[in-house]
LODRENVO-138386 format. One record per residue (C-alpha): x, y, z. Coordinates in steps of 0.05 Angstrom, whole numbers, plus 5000, padded with zeros to 4 digits. Layout:
REM residues N
XYZ
...
***
This chain:
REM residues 330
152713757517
153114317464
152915077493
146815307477
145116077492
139416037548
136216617593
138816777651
134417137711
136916717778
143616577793
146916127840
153016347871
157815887916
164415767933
167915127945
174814857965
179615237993
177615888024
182816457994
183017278007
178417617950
173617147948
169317627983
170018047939
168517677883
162317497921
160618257933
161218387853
156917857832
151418037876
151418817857
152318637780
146518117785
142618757815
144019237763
142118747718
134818637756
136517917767
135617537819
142317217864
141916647912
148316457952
148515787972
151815638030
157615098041
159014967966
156114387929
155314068004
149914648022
147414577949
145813827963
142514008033
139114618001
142715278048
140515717997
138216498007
136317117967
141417507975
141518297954
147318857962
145918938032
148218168042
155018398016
156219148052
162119208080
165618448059
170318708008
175718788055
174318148098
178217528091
174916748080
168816758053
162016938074
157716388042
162515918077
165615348032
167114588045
169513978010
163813517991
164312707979
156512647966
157413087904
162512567874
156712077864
150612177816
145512137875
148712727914
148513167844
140613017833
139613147899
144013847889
140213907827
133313887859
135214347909
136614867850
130114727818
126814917884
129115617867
128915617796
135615727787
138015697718
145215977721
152015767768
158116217784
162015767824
168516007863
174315547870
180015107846
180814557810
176814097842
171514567840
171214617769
170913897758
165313877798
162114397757
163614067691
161613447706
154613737733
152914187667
154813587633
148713227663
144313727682
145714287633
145614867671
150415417652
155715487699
162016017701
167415977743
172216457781
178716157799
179016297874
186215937898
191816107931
196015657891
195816017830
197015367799
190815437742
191915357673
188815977626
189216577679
196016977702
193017067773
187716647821
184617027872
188916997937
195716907907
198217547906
195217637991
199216998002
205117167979
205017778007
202517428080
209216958062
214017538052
211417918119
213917368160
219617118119
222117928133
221417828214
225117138204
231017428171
232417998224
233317388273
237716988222
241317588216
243317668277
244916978307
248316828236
243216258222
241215828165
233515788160
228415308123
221915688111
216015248086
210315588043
204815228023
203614937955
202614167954
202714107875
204714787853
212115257865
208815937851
207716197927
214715967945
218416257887
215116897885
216816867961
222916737951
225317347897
221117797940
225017638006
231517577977
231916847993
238816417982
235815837954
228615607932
225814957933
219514747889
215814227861
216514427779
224614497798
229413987812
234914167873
236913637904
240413597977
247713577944
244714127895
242514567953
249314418003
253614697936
249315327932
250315457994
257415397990
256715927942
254016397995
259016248042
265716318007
262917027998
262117088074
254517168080
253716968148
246316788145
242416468086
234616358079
231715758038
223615828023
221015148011
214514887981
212314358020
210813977958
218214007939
220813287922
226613287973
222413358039
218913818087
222914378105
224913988180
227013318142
231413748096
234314128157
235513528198
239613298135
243813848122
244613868195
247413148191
252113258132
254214008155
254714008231
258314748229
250314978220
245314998264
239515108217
233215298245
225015148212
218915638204
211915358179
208815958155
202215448148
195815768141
196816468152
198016498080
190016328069
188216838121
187817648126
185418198081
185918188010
191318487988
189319097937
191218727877
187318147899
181218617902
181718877849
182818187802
176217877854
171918437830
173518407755
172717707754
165417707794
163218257747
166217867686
162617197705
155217507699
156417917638
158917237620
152416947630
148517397607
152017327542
150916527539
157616317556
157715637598
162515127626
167715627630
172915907676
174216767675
181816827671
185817437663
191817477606
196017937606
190918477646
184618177593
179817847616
178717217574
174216567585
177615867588
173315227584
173214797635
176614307606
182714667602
183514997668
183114317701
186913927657
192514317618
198114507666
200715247684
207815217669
212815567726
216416197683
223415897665
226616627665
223916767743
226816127755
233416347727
233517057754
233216747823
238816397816
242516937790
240817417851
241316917898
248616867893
***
């Protein structure tokens, strides 16, 4: 369906997927730019499931006092199989009509986005979204909301680990999550000062890994720490320690899961701060007839990205951060 410039006066606002720390938020500056604007802002609880079952409320700037700082999200989010099939989307379309809601900004991920493409596609109703993930693994925006709090969350304990692998001279596999995607463990991993890193976009294998920390050793550091995405292609962080265990019985290498933690918390300030822009930036985005688009940022811009695009172009891992943590780790 061709964009087409259309009125906007209610707004649907969800989020869906993965919960990640900002999307509050984000949630906080769509609702107070909808009100300066005079328009009117439903959330819609649950994501797409709650849009099928019709969870839908007014919501004005008291709804979102004092959220900003809170981690999750407060209009809740889920995965939803009934909005894969055409039935479930009438059924999420009725519920809109039922409000007279004529515009979407939908916070998520990938999956998210799909959803939302395929539904404008049938339904025609303009949709933005706001890239809520704390993969950081879309195409068309530096950050996702909830990366940098990750991280961060990541580093915090990856710190407490290394004061006991300090001190009982221990080699230790940290696992991060990121199923698909290498950016929480390698930012992790510069920003603890880790001795190796392990993600999917990289190749290290176990022989690879064993010679790097050779490296380490032969310059007497008496502990190392290797940050792991547990979407690396060698293994979970235990299977790889049980193997270098195996093949170099001298360590005794130990295994965090840092798990979800990293979706919990506070937003970080940065993550804030990139949350608000983006809410703000997806009504103005509206309002200005833009549909079936994504808000990313570019090098501190803000831009819009079409659907098609985020989900299906890939977010290459920087090559020179890949290479500088080599170099340091050494």
């Amino acid at each position: 369906m061709s964009e087409k410039k259309k009125e906007i006066r209610r707004i649907g606002l969800f989020s869906s997927g993965g919960d990640a720390p900002g999307m509050n938020a984000a949630i906080r500056a769509v609702v107070r730019t909808s009100s300066y604007y005079g328009l009117h802002i439903f959330g819609i609880y649950r994501g797409y499931e709650g849009m099928i079952d019709g969870q839908i409320e007014r919501l004005d700037k008291g709804h979102v006092a004092n959220i900003i700082q809170r981690g999750g999200t407060v209009l809740k989010t889920a995965r939803s199989d009934r909005f894969r099939t055409r039935e479930g989307r009438k059924a999420a379309y009725d519920s809109l009509l039922v409000h007279d809601i004529d515009g979407l900004v939908a916070i998520g991920g990938n999956g998210t986005f799909t959803g939302a493409k395929i539904f404008y596609e049938e339904y025609g109703i303009p949709i933005i979204g706001i890239p809520g993930t704390i993969d950081n693994d879309l195409y068309g925006t530096d950050y996702s909301i909830g990366f940098d709090t990750a991280v961060n969350t990541a580093i915090e304990a990856v710190d407490k680990i290394r004061d006991t692998a300090e001190a009982h001279s221990r080699l230790f596999f940290v696992e991060v999550m990121g199923r698909d995607s290498g950016y929480i463990a390698l930012n992790t991993g510069i920003g603890s000062g880790a001795g190796a890193i392990l993600i999917p976009e990289a190749k290290m294998d176990v022989e690879d890994l064993i010679q790097h920390l050779e490296k380490t050793a032969k310059r007497q550091k008496l502990f190392s720490l290797v940050i792991v995405a547990e979407g690396n292609e060698n293994g979970s962080a235990q299977e790889l320690a049980t193997e270098i265990k195996s093949r170099w019985p001298e360590y005794d290498p130990k295994v965090t899961i840092i798990g979800h933690m990293q979706r919990g918390g506070a937003p970080s300030a940065l993550d804030r701060l990139i949350a608000s822009r983006m809410g703000y930036s997806a009504v103005e985005a509206l309002l200005a007839g833009h549909c079936n688009q994504m808000i990313g940022i570019q090098n501190n811009e803000v831009i819009l990205v079409p659907f098609d695009d985020a989900i299906n172009k890939t977010k290459a891992i920087d090559q020179d951060l890949l290479r500088m943590a080599e170099i340091l780790s050494l």
